[in-house]
C-alpha positions as CSV (number, residue, x, y, z in Angstrom):
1,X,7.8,31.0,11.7
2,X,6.4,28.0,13.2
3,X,2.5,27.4,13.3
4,X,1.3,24.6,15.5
5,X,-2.0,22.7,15.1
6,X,-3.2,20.6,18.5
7,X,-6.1,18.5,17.3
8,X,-7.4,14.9,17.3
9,X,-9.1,13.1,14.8
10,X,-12.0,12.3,16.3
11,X,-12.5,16.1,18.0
12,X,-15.7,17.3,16.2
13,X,-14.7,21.0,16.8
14,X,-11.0,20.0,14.7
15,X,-13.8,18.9,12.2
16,X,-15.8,22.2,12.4
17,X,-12.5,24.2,11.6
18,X,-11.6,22.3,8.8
19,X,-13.1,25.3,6.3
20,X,-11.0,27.6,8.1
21,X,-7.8,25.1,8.3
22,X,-8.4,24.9,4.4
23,X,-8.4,28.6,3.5
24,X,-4.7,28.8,5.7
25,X,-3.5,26.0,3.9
26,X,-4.7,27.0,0.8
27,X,-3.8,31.0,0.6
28,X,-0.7,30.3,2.6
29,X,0.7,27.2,1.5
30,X,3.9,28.5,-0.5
31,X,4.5,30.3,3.3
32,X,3.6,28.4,6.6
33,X,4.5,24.6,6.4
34,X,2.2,23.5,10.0
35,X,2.6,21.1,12.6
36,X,0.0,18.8,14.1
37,X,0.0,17.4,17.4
38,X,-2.1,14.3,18.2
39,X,-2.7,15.3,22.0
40,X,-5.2,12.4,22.3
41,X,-8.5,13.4,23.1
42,X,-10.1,10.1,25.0
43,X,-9.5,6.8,26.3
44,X,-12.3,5.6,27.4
45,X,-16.2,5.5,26.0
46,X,-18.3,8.2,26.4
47,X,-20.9,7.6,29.6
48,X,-23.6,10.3,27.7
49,X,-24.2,9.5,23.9
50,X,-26.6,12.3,23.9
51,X,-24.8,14.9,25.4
52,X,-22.2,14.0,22.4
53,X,-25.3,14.0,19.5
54,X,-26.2,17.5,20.7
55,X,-22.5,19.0,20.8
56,X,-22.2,17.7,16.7
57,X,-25.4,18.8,16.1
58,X,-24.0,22.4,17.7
59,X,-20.8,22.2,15.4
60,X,-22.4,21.8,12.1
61,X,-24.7,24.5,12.7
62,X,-21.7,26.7,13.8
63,X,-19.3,25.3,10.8
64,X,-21.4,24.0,7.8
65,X,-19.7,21.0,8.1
66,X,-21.9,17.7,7.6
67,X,-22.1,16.1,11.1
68,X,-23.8,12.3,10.5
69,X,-24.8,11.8,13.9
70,X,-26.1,8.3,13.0
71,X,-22.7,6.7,14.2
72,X,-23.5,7.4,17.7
73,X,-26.5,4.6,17.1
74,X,-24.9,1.8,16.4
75,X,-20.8,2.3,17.8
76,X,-20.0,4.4,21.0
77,X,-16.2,5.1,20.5
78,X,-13.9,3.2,22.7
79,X,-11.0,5.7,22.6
80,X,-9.3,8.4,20.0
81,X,-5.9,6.9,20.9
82,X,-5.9,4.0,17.9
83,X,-6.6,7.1,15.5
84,X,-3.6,9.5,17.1
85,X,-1.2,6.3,16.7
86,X,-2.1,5.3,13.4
87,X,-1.4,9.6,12.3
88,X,1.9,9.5,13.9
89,X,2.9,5.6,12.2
90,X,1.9,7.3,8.9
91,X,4.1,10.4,9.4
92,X,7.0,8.1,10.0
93,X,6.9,7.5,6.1
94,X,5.9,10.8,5.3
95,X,4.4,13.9,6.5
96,X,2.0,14.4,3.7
97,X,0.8,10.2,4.3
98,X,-0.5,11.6,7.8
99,X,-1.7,14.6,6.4
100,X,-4.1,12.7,3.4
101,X,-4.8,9.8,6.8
102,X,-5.6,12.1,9.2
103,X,-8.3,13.6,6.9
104,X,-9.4,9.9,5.6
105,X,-10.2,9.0,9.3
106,X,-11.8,12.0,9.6
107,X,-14.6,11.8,6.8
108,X,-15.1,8.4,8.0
109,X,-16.0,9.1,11.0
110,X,-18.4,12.3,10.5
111,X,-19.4,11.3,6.9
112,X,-19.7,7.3,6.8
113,X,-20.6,6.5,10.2
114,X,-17.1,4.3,10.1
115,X,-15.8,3.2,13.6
116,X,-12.0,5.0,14.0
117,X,-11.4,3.5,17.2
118,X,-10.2,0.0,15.2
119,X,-6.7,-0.5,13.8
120,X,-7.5,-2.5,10.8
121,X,-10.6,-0.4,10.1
122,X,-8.0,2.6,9.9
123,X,-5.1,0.2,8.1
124,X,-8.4,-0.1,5.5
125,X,-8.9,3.6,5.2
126,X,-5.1,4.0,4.8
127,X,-5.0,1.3,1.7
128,X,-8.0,3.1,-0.3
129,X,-5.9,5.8,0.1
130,X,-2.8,4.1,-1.4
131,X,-0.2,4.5,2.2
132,X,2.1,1.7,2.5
133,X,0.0,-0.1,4.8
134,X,2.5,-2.8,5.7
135,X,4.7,0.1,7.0
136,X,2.3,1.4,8.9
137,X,1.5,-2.0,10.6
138,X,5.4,-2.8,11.1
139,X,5.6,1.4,12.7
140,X,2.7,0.8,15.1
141,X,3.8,-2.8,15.8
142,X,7.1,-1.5,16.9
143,X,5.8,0.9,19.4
144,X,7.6,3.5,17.3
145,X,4.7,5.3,16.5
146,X,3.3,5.5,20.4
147,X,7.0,7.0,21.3
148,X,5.4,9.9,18.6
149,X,2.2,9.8,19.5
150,X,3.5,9.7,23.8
151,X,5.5,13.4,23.2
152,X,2.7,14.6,21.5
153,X,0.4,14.3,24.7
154,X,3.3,15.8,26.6
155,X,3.6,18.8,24.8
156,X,-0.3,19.2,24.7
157,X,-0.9,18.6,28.4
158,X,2.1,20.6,29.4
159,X,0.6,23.9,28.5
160,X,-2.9,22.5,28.8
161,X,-4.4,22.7,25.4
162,X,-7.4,21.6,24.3
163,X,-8.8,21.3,20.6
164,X,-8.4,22.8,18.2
165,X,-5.6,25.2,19.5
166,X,-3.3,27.1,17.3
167,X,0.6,28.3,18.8
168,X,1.9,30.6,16.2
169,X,5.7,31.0,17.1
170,X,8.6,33.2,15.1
171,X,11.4,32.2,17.6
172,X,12.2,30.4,20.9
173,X,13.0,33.6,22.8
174,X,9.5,35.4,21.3
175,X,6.2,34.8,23.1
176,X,3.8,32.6,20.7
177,X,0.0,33.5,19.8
178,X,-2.4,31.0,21.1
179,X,-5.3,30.4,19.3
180,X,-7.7,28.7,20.9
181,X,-10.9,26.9,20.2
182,X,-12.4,26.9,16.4
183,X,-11.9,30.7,15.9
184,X,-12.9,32.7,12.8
185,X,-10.5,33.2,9.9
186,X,-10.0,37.0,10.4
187,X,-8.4,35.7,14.4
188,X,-5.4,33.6,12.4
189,X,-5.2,35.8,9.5
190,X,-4.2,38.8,12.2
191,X,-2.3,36.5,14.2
192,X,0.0,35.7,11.0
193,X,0.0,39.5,10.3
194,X,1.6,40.2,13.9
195,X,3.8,37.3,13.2
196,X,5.1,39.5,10.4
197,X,3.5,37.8,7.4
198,X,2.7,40.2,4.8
199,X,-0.7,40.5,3.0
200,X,1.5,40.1,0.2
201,X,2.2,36.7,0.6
202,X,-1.5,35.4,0.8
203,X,-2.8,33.9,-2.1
204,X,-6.4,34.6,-2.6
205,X,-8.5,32.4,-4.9
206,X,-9.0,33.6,-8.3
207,X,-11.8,31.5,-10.3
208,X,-9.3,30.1,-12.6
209,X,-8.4,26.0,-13.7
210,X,-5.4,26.5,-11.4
211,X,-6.8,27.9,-8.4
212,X,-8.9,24.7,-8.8
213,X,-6.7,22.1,-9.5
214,X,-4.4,24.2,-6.4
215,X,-7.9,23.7,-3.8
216,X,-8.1,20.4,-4.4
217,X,-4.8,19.4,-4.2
218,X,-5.1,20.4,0.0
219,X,-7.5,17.2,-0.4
220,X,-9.1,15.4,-2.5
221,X,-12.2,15.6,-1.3
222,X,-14.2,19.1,0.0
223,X,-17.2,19.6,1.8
224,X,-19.2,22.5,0.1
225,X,-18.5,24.5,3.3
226,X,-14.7,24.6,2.6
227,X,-15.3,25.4,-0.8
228,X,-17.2,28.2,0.1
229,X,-15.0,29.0,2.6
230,X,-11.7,29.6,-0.3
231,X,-13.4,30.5,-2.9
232,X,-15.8,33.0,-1.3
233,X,-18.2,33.1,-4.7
234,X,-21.9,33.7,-4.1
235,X,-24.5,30.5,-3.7
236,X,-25.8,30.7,-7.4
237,X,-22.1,31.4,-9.0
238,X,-20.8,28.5,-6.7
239,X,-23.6,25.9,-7.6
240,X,-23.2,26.7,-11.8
241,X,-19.2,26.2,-11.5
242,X,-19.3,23.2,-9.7
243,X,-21.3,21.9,-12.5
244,X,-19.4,24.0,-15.0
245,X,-16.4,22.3,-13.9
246,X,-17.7,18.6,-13.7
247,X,-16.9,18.3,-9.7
248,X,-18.5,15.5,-8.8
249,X,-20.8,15.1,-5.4
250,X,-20.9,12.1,-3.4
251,X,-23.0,12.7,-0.5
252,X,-21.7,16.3,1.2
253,X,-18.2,15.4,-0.3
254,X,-17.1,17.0,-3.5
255,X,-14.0,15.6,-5.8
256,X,-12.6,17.6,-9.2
257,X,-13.2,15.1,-11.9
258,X,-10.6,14.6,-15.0
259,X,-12.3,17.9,-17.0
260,X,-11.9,19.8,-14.0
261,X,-8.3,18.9,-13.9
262,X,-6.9,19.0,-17.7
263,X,-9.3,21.4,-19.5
264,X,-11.8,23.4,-17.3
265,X,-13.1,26.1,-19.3
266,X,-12.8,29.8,-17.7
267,X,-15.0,32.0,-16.0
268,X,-16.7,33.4,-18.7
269,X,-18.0,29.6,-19.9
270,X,-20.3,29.6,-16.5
271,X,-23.6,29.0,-16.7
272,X,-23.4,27.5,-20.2
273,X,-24.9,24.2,-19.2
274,X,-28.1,23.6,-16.0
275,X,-26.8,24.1,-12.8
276,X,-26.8,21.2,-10.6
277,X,-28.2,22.5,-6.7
278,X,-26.2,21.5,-3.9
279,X,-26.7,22.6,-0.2
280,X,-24.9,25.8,0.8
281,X,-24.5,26.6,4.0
282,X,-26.0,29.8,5.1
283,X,-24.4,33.1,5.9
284,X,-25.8,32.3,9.5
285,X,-24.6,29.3,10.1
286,X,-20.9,29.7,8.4
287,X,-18.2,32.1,8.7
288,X,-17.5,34.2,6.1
289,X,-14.2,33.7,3.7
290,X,-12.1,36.1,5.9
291,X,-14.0,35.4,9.0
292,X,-15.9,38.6,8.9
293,X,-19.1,37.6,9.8
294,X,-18.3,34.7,13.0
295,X,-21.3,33.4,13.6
296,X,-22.7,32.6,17.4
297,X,-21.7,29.2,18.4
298,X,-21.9,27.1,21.8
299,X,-20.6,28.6,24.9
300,X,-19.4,25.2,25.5
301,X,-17.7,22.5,23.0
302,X,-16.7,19.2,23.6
303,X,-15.3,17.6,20.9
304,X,-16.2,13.9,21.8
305,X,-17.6,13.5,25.6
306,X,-17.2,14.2,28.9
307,X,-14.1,16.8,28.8
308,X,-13.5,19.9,30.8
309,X,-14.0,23.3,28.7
310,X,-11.3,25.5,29.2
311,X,-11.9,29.6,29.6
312,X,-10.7,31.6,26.4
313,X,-6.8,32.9,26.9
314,X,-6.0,36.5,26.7
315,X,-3.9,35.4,23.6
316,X,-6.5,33.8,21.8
317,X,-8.7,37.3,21.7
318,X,-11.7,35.2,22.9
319,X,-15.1,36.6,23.6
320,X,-18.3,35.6,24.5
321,X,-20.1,33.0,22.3
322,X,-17.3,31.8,20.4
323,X,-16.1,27.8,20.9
324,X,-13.6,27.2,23.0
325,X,-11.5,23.9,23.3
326,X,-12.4,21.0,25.3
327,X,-9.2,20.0,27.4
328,X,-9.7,18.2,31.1
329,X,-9.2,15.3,28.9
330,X,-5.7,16.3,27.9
331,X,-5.0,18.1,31.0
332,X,-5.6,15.0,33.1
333,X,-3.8,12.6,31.0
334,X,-6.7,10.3,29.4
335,X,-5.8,8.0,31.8
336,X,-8.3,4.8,30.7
């Protein structure tokens, strides 16, 4: 089975999913290896900065995801394009490099109020990250990485999808599953289960050193929204093992320190030291762990400015309230 992931790095509603991206690739990672397109959101700069404020603002309530709107003051993005490229150079050296860069661009941007729209901004992100910058540089130099990034707009714009959109295929003769827009968990979860993917297979997260170590090996770093999002554990159980397990916090980001990665006591040591008292999202502003409870978002995304929305597709089980994907931008070929 083939599951396909159309997004861009600088799509705010991609950024909104992540919890639920993080649960699939966490529960299912021993099953579903995905793709991810770059279909290139925007060339251009956005004409309405506050129209853009006010559709992250709209995401984090939806999501949980921290949104730091305080970019849009002093850098209007020139394009997404740079971003997509520098994705595609790095999974010329390796899928996983674009995987880890992909994310890195994408906390910059929505965390750090760093400009993505810069090649040696992102060549500076790649290095912290420790990707072989210099082959990066020599990939995008070549114009190898824009033949990548050029078929990725083609197979996005050729069935018109917008971000984030899901394809879910078990075979080129069987009709695919289209997910579209930043749908609940319980939407992929039955998707998979069509596909044929037992229950059996899904790993759930059991409150253990390895489940852990296993969480944040999908990355690094985790806002508290994908944590809640895996592990499902109520607010005052997930605040005393997060400082049970020396995770440290740096701003909305969370990393697994060296005790939480070589001797993390169990379960029952919780709550044998004071609790450090993060922010967790609410139950009405964040989907629940299997998508049960989707909560009412904005009849209209855009994830960066000025695109199109498209309507909800049959396939993707779409109904009123829930995002949908911005894509006249892809449809109409970014032109700049």
């Amino acid at each position: 089975m083939e599951v396909t992931f159309y997004e861009d790095p600088a799509c705010s509603w991609c950024w909104a999913f992540q919890p639920v991206s993080t649960a699939f690739a966490f529960e299912f990672r021993n099953v579903v290896k995905p793709r991810f397109v770059m279909g290139g959101l925007r060339d251009r700069p956005t004409v309405d900065v506050d129209f853009v404020v006010q559709q992250w603002k709209k995401a984090e309530a939806v999501s949980g995801m921290p949104f730091d709107c305080g970019i849009w003051k002093k850098h209007v993005l020139r394009t997404t394009f740079i971003a997509c490229r520098a994705v595609k150079a790095a999974a010329m050296i390796h899928e996983d490099a674009a995987h880890r860069l992909l994310r890195r661009i994408r906390e910059a941007l929505y965390v750090e109020q760093t400009p993505v729209d810069d090649q040696e901004a992102i060549l500076a992100l790649a290095l912290e990250i420790g990707l072989d910058t210099e082959g990066l540089r020599e990939n995008l130099a070549s114009g190898r990485a824009e033949t990548l990034f050029a078929r990725d707009r083609m197979e996005a714009s050729q069935y018109g999808f917008g971000f984030p959109t899901i394809v879910l295929k078990c075979g080129h003769s069987d009709p695919p599953i289209v997910l579209q827009g930043a749908v609940p968990y319980s939407d992929l979860l039955q998707a998979l289960s069509s596909m044929g993917v037992s229950p059996r297979e899904r790993r759930r997260f059991r409150d253990t050193r390895e489940s852990w170590v296993s969480l944040f090996q999908i990355h690094p770093r985790l806002t508290l929204a994908e944590i809640h999002m895996v592990t499902g554990l109520e607010k005052t159980k997930l605040t005393a093992r997060l400082n049970d397990l020396g995770i440290h916090q740096c701003g909305p980001l969370y990393s697994l320190g060296d005790k939480g990665r070589k001797d993390a006591p169990g379960p029952a040591a919780q709550g044998a030291r004071p609790a450090a008292r993060p922010k967790v999202p609410s139950p009405d502003v964040e989907s629940s762990r299997d998508g049960k409870k989707s909560p009412a978002g904005p009849q209209v995304p855009v994830s960066l400015a000025g695109s199109s929305p498209a309507a909800p597709s049959p396939a993707a089980g779409g109904s009123a309230g829930r995002p949908t994907p911005a894509r006249g931008e892809v449809a109409s070929g970014n032109s700049a």
